[in-house]
VEXLORO-565708 format. One line per 10 residues: number of its first residue (from 1); for each residue x, y, z of N, C-alpha, C. Coordinates in steps of 0.05 Angstrom, whole numbers, plus 5000, padded with zeros to 4 digits. Layout:
NUM = X:Y:Z:X:Y:Z:X:Y:Z ~ ...
//
This chain:
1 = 5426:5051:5059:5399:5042:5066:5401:5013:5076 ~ 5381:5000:5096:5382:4976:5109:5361:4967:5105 ~ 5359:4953:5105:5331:4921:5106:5315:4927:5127 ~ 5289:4944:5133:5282:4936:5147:5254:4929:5144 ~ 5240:4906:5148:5209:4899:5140:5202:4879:5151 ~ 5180:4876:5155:5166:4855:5178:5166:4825:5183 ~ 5168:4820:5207:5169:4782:5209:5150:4768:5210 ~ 5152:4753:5196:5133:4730:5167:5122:4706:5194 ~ 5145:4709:5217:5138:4682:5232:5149:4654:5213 ~ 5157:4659:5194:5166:4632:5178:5203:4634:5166
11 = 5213:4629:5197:5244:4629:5197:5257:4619:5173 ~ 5256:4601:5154:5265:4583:5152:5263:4602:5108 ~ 5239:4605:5119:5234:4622:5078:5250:4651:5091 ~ 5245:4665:5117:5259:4684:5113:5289:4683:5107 ~ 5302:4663:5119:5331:4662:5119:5329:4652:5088 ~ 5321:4644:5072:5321:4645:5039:5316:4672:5030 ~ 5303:4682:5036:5293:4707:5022:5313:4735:5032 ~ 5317:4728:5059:5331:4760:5057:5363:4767:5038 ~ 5374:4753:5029:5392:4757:5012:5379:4770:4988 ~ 5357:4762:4974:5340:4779:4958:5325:4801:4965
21 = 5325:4811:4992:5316:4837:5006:5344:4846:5005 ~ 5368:4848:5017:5396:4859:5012:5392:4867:4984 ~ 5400:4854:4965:5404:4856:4948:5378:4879:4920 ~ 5359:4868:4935:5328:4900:4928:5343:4927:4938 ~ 5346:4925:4963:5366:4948:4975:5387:4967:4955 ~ 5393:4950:4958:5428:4967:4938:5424:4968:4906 ~ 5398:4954:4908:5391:4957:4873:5376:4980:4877 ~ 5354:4990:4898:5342:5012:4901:5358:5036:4907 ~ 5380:5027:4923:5400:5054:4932:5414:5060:4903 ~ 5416:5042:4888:5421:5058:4854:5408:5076:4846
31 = 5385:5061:4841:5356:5073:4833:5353:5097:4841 ~ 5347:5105:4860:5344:5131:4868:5367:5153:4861 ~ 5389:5139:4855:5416:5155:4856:5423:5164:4831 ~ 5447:5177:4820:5456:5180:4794:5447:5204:4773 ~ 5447:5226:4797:5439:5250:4780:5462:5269:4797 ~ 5449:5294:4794:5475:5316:4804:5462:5313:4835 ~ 5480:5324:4844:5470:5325:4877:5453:5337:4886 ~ 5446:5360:4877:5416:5360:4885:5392:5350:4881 ~ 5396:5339:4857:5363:5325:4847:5375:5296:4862 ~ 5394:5286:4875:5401:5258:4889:5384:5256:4912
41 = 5391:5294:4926:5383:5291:4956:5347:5289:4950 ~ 5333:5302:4931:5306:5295:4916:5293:5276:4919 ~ 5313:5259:4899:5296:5238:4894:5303:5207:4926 ~ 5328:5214:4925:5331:5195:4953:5309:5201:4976 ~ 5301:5218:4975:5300:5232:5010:5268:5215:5029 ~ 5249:5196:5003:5228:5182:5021:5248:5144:5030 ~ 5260:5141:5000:5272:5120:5001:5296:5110:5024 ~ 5309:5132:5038:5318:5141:5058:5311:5139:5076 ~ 5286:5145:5084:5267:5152:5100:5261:5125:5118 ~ 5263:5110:5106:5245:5091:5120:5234:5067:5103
51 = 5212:5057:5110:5196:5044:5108:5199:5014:5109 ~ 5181:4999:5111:5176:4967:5121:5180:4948:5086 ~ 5190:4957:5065:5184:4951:5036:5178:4924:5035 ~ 5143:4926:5042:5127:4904:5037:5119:4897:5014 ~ 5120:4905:4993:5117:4903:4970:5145:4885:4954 ~ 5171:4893:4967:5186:4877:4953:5194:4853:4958 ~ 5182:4852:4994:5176:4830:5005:5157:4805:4995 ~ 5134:4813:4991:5103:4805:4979:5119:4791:4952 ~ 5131:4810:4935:5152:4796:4910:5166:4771:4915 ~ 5185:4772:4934:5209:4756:4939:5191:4730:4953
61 = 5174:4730:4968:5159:4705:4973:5136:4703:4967 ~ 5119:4710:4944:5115:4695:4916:5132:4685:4900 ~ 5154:4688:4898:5174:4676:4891:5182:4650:4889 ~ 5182:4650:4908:5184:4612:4923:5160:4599:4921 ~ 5147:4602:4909:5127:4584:4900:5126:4570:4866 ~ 5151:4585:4865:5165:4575:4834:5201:4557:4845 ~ 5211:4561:4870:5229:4551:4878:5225:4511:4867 ~ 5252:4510:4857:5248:4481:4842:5278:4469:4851 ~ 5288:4452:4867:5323:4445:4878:5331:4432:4847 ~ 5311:4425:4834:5326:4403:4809:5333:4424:4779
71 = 5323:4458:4786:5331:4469:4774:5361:4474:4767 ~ 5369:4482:4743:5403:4479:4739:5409:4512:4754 ~ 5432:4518:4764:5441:4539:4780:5437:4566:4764 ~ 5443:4564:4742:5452:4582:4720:5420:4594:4717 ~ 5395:4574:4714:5378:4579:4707:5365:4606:4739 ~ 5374:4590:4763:5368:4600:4780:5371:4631:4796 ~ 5399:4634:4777:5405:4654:4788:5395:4674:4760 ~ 5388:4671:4743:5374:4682:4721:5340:4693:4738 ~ 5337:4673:4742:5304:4675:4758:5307:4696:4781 ~ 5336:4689:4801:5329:4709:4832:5339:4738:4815
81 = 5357:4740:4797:5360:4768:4787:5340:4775:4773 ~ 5314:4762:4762:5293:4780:4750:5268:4788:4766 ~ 5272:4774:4788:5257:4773:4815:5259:4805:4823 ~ 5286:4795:4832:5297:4827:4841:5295:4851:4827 ~ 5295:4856:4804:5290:4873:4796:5270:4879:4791 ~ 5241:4862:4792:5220:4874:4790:5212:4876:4814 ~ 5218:4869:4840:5212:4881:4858:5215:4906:4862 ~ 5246:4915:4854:5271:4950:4853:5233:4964:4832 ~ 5239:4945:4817:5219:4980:4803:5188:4974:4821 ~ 5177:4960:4826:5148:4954:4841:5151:4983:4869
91 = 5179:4980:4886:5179:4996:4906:5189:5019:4893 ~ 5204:5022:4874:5203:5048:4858:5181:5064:4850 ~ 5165:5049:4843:5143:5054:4835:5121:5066:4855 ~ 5125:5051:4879:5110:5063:4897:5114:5083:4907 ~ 5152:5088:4912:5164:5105:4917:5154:5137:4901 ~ 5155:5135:4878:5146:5161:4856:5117:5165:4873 ~ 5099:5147:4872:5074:5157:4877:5059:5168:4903 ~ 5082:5161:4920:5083:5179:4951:5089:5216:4944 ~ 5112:5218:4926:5123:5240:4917:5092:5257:4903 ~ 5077:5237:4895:5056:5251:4881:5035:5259:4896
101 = 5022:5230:4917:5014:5237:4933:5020:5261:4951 ~ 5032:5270:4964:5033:5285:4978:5034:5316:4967 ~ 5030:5311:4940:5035:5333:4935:5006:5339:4923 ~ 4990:5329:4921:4965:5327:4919:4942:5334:4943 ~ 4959:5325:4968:4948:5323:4993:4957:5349:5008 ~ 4981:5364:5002:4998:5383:5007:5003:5369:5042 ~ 5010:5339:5041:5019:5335:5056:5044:5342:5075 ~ 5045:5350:5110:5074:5368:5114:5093:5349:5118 ~ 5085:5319:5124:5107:5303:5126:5103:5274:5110 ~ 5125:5259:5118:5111:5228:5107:5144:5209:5116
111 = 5139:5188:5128:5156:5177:5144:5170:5187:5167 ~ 5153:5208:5174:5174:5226:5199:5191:5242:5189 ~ 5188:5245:5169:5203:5272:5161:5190:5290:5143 ~ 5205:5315:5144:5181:5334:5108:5177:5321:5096 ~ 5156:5328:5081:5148:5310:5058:5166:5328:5035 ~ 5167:5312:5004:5180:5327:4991:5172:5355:4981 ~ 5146:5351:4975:5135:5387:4969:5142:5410:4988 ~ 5136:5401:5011:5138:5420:5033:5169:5432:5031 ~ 5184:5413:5024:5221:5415:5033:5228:5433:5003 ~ 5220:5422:4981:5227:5432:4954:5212:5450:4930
121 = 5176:5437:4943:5158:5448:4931:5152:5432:4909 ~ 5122:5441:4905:5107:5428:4886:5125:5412:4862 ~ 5135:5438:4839:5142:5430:4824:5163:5409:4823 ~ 5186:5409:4841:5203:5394:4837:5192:5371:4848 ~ 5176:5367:4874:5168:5336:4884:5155:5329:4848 ~ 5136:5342:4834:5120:5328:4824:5139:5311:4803 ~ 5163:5332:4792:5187:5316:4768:5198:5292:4781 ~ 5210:5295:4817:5219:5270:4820:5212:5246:4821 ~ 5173:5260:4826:5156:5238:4829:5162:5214:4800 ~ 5168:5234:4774:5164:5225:4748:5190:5215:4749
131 = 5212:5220:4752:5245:5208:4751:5240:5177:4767 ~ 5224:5180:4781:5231:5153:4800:5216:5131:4781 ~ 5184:5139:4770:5171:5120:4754:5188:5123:4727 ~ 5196:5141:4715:5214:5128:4700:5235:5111:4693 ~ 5244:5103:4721:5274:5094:4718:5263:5061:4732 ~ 5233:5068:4749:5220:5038:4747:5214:5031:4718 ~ 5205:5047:4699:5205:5030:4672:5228:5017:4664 ~ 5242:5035:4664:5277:5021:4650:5271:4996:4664 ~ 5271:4992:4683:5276:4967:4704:5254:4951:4689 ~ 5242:4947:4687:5218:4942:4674:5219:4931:4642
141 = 5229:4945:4630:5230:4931:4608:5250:4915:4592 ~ 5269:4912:4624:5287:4888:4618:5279:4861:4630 ~ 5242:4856:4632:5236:4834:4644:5212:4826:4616 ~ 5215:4838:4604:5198:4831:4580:5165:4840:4571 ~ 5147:4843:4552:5125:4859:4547:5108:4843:4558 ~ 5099:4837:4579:5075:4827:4586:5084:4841:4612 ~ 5109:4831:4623:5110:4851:4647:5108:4886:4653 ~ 5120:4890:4623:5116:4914:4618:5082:4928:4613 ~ 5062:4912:4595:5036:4910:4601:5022:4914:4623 ~ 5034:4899:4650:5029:4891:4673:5032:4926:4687
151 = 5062:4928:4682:5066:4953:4696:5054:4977:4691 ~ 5051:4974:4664:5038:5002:4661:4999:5007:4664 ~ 4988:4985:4659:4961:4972:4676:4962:4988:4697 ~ 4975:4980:4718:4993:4984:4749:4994:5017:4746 ~ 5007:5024:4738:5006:5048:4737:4985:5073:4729 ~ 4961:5059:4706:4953:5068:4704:4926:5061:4726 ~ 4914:5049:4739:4908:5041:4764:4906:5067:4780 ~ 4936:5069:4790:4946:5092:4809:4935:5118:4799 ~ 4936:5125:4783:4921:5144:4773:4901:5144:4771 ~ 4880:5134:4755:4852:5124:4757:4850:5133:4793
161 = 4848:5123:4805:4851:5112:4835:4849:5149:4842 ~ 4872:5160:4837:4869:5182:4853:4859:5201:4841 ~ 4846:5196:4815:4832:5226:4800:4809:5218:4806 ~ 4790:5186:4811:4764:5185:4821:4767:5190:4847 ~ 4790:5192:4863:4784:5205:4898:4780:5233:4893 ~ 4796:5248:4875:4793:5272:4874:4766:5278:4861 ~ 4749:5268:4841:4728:5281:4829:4696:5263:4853 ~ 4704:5249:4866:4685:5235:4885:4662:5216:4866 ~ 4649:5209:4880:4630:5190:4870:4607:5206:4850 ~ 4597:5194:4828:4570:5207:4820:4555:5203:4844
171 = 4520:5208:4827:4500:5212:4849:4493:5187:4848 ~ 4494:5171:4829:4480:5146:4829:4497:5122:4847 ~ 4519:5127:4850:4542:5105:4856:4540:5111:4890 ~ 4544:5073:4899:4546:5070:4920:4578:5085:4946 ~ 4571:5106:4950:4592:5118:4966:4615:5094:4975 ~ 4602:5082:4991:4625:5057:5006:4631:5043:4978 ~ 4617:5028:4969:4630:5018:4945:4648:5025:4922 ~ 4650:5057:4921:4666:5074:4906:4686:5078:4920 ~ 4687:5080:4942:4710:5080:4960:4729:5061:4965 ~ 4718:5036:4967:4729:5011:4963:4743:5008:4945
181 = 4737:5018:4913:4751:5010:4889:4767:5031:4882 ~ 4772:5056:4897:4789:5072:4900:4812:5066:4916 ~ 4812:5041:4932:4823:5030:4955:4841:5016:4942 ~ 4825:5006:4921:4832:4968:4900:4853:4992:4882 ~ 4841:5013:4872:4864:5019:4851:4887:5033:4857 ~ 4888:5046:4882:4903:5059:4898:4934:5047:4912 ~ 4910:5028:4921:4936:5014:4945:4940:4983:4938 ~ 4912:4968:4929:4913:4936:4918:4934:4940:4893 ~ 4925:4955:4874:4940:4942:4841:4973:4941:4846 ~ 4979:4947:4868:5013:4955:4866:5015:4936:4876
191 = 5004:4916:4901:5003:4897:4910:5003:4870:4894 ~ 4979:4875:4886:4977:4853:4864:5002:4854:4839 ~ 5015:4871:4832:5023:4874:4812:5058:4861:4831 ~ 5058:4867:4853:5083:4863:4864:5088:4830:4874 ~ 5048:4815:4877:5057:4787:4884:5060:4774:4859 ~ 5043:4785:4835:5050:4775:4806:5073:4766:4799 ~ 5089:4786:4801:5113:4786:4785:5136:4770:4805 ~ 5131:4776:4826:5146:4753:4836:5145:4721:4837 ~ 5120:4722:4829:5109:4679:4829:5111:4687:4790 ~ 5112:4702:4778:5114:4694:4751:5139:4694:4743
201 = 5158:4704:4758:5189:4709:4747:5201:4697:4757 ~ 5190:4686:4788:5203:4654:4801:5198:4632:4791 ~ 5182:4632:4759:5174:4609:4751:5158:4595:4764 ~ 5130:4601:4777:5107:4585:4792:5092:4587:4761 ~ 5088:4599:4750:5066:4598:4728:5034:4621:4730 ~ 5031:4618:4707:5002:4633:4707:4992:4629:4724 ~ 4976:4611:4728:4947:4605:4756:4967:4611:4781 ~ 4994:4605:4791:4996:4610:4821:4990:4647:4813 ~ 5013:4654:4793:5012:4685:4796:4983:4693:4794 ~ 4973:4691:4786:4943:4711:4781:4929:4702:4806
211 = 4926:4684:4828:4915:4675:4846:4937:4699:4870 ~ 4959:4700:4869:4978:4717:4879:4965:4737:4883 ~ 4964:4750:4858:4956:4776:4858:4925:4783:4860 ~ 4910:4768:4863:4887:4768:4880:4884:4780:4903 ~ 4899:4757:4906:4906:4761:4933:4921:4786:4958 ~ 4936:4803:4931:4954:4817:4935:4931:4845:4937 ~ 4912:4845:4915:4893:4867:4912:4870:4864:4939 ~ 4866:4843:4955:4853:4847:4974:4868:4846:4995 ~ 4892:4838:5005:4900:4851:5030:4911:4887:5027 ~ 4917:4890:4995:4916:4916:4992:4901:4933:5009
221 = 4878:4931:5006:4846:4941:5010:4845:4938:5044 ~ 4846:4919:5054:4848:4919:5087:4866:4927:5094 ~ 4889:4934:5089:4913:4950:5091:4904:4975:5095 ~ 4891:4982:5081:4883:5019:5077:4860:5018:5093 ~ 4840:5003:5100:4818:5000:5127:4824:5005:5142 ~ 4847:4986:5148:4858:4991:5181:4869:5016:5176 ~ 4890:5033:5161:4894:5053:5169:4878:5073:5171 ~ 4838:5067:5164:4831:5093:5166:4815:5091:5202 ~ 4811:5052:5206:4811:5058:5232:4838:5073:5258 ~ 4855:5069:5240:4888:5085:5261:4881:5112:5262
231 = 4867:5118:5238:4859:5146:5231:4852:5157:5257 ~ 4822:5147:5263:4814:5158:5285:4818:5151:5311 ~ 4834:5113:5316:4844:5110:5345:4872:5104:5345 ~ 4884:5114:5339:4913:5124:5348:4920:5132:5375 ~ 4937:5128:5388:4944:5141:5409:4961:5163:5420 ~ 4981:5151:5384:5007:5176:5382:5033:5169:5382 ~ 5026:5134:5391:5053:5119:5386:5054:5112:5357 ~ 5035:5108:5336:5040:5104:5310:5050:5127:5299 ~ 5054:5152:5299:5066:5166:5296:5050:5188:5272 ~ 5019:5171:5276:5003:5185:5258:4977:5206:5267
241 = 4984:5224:5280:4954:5246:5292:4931:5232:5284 ~ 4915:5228:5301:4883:5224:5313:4866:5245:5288 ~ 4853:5229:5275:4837:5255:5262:4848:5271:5242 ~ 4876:5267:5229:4893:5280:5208:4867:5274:5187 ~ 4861:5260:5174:4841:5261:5147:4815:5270:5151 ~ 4804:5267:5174:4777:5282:5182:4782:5316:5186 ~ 4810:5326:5197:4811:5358:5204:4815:5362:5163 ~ 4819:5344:5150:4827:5351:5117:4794:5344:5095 ~ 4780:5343:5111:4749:5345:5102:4758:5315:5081 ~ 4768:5289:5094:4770:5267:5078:4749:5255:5088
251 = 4728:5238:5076:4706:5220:5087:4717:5192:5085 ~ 4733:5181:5111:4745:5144:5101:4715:5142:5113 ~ 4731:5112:5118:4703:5093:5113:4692:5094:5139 ~ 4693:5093:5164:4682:5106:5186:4664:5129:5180 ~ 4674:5141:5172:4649:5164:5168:4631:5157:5137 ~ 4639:5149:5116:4618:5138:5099:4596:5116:5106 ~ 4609:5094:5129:4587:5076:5137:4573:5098:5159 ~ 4576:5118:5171:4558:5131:5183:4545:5147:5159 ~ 4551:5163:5136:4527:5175:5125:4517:5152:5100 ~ 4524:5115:5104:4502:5108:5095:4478:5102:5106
261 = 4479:5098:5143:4464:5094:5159:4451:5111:5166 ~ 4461:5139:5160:4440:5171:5157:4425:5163:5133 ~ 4437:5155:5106:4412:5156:5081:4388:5132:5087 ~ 4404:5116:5101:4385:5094:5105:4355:5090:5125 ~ 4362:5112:5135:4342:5122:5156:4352:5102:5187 ~ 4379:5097:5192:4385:5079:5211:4406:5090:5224 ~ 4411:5112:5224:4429:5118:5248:4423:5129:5271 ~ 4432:5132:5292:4438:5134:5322:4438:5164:5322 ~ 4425:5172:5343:4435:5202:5357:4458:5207:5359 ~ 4477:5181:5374:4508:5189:5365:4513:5192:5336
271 = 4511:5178:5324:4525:5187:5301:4504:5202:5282 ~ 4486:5218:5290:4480:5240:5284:4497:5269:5288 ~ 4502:5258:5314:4510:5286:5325:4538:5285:5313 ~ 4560:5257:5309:4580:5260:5297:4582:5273:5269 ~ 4559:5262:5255:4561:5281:5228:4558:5308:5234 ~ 4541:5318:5246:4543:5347:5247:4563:5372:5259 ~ 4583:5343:5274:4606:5356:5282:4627:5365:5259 ~ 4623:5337:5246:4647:5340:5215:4632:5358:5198 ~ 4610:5375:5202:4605:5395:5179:4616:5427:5195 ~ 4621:5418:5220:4627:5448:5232:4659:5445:5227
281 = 4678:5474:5246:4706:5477:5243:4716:5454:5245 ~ 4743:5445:5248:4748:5420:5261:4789:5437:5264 ~ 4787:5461:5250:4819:5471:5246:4822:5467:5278 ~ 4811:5473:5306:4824:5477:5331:4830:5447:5345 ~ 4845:5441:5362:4848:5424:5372:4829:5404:5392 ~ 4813:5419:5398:4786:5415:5421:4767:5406:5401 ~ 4765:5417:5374:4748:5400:5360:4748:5386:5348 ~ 4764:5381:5337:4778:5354:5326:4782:5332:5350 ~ 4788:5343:5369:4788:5316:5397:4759:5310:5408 ~ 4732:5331:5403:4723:5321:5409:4708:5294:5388
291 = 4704:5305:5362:4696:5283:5340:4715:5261:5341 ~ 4741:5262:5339:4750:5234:5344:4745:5223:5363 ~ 4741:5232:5382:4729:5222:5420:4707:5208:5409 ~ 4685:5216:5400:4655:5211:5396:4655:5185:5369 ~ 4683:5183:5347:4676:5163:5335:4691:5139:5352 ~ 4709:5139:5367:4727:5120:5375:4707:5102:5402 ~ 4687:5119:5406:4665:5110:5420:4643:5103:5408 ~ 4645:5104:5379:4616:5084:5369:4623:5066:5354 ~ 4604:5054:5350:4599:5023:5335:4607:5021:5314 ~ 4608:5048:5298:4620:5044:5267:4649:5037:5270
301 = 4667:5046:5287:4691:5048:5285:4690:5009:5284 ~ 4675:4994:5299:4675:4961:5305:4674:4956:5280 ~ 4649:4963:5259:4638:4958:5234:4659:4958:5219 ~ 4684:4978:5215:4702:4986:5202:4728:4964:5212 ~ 4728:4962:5237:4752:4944:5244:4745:4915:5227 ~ 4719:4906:5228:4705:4882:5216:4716:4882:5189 ~ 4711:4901:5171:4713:4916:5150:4734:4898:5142 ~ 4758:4908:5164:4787:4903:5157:4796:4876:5148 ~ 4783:4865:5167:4787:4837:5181:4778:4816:5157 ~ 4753:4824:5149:4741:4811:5128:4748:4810:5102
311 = 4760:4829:5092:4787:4838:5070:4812:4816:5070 ~ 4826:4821:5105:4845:4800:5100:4837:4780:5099 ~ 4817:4773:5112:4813:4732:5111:4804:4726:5083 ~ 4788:4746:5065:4782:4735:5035:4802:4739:5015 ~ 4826:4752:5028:4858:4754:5013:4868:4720:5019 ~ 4861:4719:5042:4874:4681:5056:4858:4663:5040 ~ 4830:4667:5029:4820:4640:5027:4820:4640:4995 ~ 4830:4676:4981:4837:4672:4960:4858:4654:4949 ~ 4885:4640:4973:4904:4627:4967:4890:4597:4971 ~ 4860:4588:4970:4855:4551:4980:4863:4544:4958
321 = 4871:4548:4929:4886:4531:4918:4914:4530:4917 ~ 4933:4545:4924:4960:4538:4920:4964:4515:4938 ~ 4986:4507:4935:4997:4490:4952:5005:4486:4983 ~ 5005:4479:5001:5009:4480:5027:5041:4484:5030 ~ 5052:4496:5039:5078:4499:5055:5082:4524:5054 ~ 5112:4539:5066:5115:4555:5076:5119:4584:5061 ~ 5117:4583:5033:5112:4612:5024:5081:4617:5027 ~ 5057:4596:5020:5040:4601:5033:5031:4607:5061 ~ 5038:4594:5081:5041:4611:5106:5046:4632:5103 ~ 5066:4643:5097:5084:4669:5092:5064:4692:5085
331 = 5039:4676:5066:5021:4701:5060:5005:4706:5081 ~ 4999:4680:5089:4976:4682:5108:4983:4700:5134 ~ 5013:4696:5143:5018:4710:5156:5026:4739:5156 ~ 5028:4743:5127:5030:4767:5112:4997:4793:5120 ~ 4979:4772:5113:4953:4781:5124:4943:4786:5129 ~ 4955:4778:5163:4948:4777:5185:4965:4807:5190 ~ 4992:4812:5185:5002:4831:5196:4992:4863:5188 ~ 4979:4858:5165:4966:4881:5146:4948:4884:5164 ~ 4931:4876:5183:4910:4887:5202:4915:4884:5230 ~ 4940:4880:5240:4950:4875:5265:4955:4893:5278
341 = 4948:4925:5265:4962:4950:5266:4935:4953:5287 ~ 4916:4942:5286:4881:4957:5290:4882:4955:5317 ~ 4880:4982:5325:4873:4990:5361:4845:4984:5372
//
């Protein structure tokens, strides 16, 4: 496995930090490893796969906001090895809960390739899902019980998160706003839990970390916005079908800010007629192209891009107290790239 994850724009912390991305690497290519060979090819096969591991990134520069030159060496390399490993279990961690996800979603792929249910089936994705968060605990509770607290918080989050997507909103609760905090416990707490532990185990202290991870829980949240605007304007170069969660009867937030503007007595003929498209078929190809056609042409999809936008900049102005220099940049520019995806 190789390093590969996004540019910060801030040369100078990256060339500090990627020796602690190497080194997440080959601690994760453990991680995944060390069973008989078939449960290897298992549990390896998303970690393999791909991905941008922004999360262990988000770790490694929170980090440097505890960076001190008058520290003694001994102490230092104590600090980048506990760094690192709570990053290994943070993307472990996320890693298990893709395995779960998808198997919840009976998703057919995930990084461009099968997903694991599809390739092995239910039961086994769901154990490796559990082997992988397990072996993030081990990792885990060689960083001490508050982190351990932290993680399993974190964890339990992720769950929370996907048994209120699955049982939906009561009648009394604000649709968009239940959706939002399905957002926060879903995709933010791992975030937050991944800038935490990196500004607390780099030695920045309480107040930078908990301001971190603020911070970490709201670009979470615009992270998952923008992907439900990709949802519907994609073109095919992201590699993600037009309309995948709308043909799966999912309501993101594009279509919840249209049926609050139906309850409200304020919506448009267009997006009348769009709701009543998403209550008919959508399995054929012509109809699904035409509803994505018809939202990628209204106003909500703008409302939703706003959505996004407004998420990251209150993740940025969550950082006006840390300090000025370049791990702060680093977030800001971190921020920016979480909604940079938006067509």
């Amino acid at each position: 496995m190789s390093v590969n994850t996004v540019n910060l724009n801030v040369p100078h912390l990256e060339a500090r930090i990627t020796p602690g991305l190497e080194a997440v690497e080959a601690r994760l290519a453990d991680a995944v490893s060390g069973s008989r060979d078939l449960i290897d090819e298992l549990t390896r096969h998303l970690a393999v796969a791909g991905g941008k591991r922004i999360r262990p990134l988000l770790t490694l520069v929170c980090a440097q906001f505890g960076a001190d030159e008058k520290r003694a060496a001994c102490d230092e390399q104590v600090r980048q090895e506990r760094v690192e490993i709570a990053a290994t279990a943070i993307e472990l961690t996320h890693l298990a809960s893709l395995y779960h996800d998808d198997v919840i979603d009976s998703a057919p792929t995930r990084r461009g390739v099968p997903s694991a249910q599809r390739q092995w089936g239910n039961n086994r994705a769901i154990l490796a899902g559990d082997v992988l968060f397990a072996r993030a605990s081990v990792l885990i509770a060689a960083l001490g019980p508050e982190t351990v607290a932290r993680h399993a918080h974190t964890f339990e989050r992720l769950c929370l998160g996907e048994l209120n997507e699955t049982f939906g909103p009561r009648p009394d609760d604000d649709p968009v706003a239940f959706y939002l905090q399905v957002l926060a416990d879903k995709t933010g707490s791992l975030l937050a839990a991944a800038a935490h532990f990196g500004a607390w185990h780099g030695g920045a202290g309480d107040d930078i970390a908990e301001t971190v991870a603020v911070f970490g829980e709201k670009v979470g949240v615009a992270f998952q916005i923008a992907d439900d605007v990709i949802d519907i304007a994609a073109d095919g170069t992201s590699g993600k079908t037009p309309g995948t969660d709308l043909r799966e009867g999912v309501d993101t937030l594009p279509v919840l800010l249209l049926r609050r503007r139906a309850a409200l007595g304020e919506i448009d003929e267009a997006g009348a007629s769009i709701l009543t498209m998403l209550e008919g078929d959508l399995s054929s190809d012509v109809a699904l192209a035409e509803v994505v056609g018809a939202l990628r042409n209204h106003d909500v999809l703008d409302e939703t891009r706003e959505l996004a936008r407004e998420w990251a900049s209150n993740a940025v102005a969550a950082l006006e107290g840390l300090p000025q220099g370049e791990p702060r940049e680093a977030l800001e520019h971190f921020a920016a790239i979480m909604v940079d995806r938006l067509a």
